[in-house]
C-alpha positions in Angstrom: 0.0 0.0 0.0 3.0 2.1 1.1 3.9 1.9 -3.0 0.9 3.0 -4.1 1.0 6.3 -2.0 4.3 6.9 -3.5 3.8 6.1 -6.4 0.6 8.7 -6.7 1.9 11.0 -4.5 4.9 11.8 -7.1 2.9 10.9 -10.3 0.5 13.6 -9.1 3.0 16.1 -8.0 4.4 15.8 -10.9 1.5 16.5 -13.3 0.0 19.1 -11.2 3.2 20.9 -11.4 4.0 20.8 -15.0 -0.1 21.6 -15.7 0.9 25.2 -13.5 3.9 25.7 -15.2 2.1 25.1 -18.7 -0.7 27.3 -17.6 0.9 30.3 -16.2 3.9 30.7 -18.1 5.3 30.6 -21.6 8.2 28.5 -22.8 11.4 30.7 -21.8 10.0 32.8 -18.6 11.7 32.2 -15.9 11.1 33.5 -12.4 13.6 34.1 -9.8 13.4 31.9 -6.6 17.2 32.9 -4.7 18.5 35.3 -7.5 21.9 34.0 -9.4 20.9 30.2 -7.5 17.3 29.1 -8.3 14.5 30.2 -11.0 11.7 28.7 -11.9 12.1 28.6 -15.9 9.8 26.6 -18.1 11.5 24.7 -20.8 10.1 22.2 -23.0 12.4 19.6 -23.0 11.8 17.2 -26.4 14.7 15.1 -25.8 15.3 12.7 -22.4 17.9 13.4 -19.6 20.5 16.7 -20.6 18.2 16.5 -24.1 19.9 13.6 -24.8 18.0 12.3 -28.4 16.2 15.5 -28.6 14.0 15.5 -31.4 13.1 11.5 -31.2 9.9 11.0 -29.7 9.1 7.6 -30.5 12.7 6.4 -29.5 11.9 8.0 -26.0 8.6 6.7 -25.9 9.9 3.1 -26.7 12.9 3.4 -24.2 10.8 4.6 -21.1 8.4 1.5 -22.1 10.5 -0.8 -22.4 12.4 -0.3 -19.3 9.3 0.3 -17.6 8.2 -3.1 -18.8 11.6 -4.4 -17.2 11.1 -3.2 -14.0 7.3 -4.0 -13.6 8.0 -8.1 -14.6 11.7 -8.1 -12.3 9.1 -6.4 -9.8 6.5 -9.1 -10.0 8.7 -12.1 -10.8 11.0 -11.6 -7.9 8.3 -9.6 -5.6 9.1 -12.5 -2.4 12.6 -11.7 -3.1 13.2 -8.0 -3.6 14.0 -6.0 0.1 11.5 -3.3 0.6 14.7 -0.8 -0.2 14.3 -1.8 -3.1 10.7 -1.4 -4.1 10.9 1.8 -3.2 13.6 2.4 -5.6 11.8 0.7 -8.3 8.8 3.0 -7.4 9.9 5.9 -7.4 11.9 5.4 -10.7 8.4 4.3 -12.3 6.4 7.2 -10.9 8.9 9.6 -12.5 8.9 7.2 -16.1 5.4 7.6 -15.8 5.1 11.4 -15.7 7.5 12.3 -18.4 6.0 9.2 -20.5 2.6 11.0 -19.9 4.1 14.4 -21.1 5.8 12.8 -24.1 3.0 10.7 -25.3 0.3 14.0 -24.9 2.1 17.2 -25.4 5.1 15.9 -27.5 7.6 17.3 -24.8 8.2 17.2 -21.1 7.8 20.1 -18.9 10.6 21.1 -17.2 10.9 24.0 -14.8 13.2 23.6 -12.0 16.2 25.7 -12.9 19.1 25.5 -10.0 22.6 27.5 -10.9 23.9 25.7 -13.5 22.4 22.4 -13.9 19.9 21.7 -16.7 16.5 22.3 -16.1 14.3 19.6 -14.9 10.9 18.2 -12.8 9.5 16.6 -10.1 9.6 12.9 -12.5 13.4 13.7 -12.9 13.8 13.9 -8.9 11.7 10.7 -8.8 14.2 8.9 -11.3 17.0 10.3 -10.7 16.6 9.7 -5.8 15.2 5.9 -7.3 18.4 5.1 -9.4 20.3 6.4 -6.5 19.4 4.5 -3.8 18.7 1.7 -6.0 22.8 1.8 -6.1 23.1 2.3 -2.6 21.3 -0.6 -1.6 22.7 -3.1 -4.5 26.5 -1.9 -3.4 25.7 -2.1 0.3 24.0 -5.7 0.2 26.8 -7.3 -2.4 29.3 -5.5 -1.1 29.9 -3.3 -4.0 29.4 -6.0 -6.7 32.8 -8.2 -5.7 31.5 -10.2 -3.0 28.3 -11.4 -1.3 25.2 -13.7 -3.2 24.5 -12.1 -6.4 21.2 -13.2 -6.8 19.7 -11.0 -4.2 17.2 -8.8 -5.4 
């Protein structure tokens, strides 16, 4: 149940927060938060991570559903097995799939708006992806011991 909250709780973040962007805002305002630090600048964003493939929507598209896809069947096939860490990770990094896949899929683009110093602009899914993958390599390094020791097959 815990999953689901998050999961939701993000998703909808997420959307709500590019939907206020979208609606108050044209593509290139910005708005300063802590002057020379943080702005809140509205970009849209038509490639994935740094605008990596920019341009290629249906490569994107594919990508985030097939390693959506991944996750979901590891998720179920090994659900006994996988530590509660774990899940978490896997939750968070398919809340945040989700709400750029929804942007993507809809608008052609994904809404991003958090603009800090010099660091690309990005959203609330980012954030979800990005604290998922993290910890998701926090807690396979600390339960194999970094990959060189300890039972691989722990999930």
């Amino acid at each position: 149940m815990l999953f689901i909250i998050v999961f939701f709780a993000f998703l909808i973040l997420d959307q709500v927060s590019k939907f206020l962007i979208r609606s108050n805002m044209i593509p290139g305002d910005s708005i300063p938060v802590i002057d020379g630090f943080f702005n809140i600048t509205y970009i849209r964003n038509t490639g994935g991570a740094f605008s990596l493939l920019s341009g290629r929507l249906f490569i994107l598209i594919a990508i985030t559903l097939v390693l959506m896809a991944v996750i979901v069947v590891v998720a179920i096939k090994f659900s006994g097995k996988i530590s509660f860490k774990k899940k978490l990770a896997f939750t968070l990094i398919l809340a945040g799939g989700l709400g750029n896949l929804i942007d993507r899929m809809i608008m052609g683009y994904v809404t991003d708006f958090i603009d800090i110093w010099k660091w690309p602009v990005f959203n609330i899914a980012d954030i979800a992806i990005t604290c998922g993958c993290m910890l998701m390599i926090i807690f396979v390094l600390r339960e194999d011991g970094g990959g060189f020791s300890g039972e691989r097959h722990k999930l």
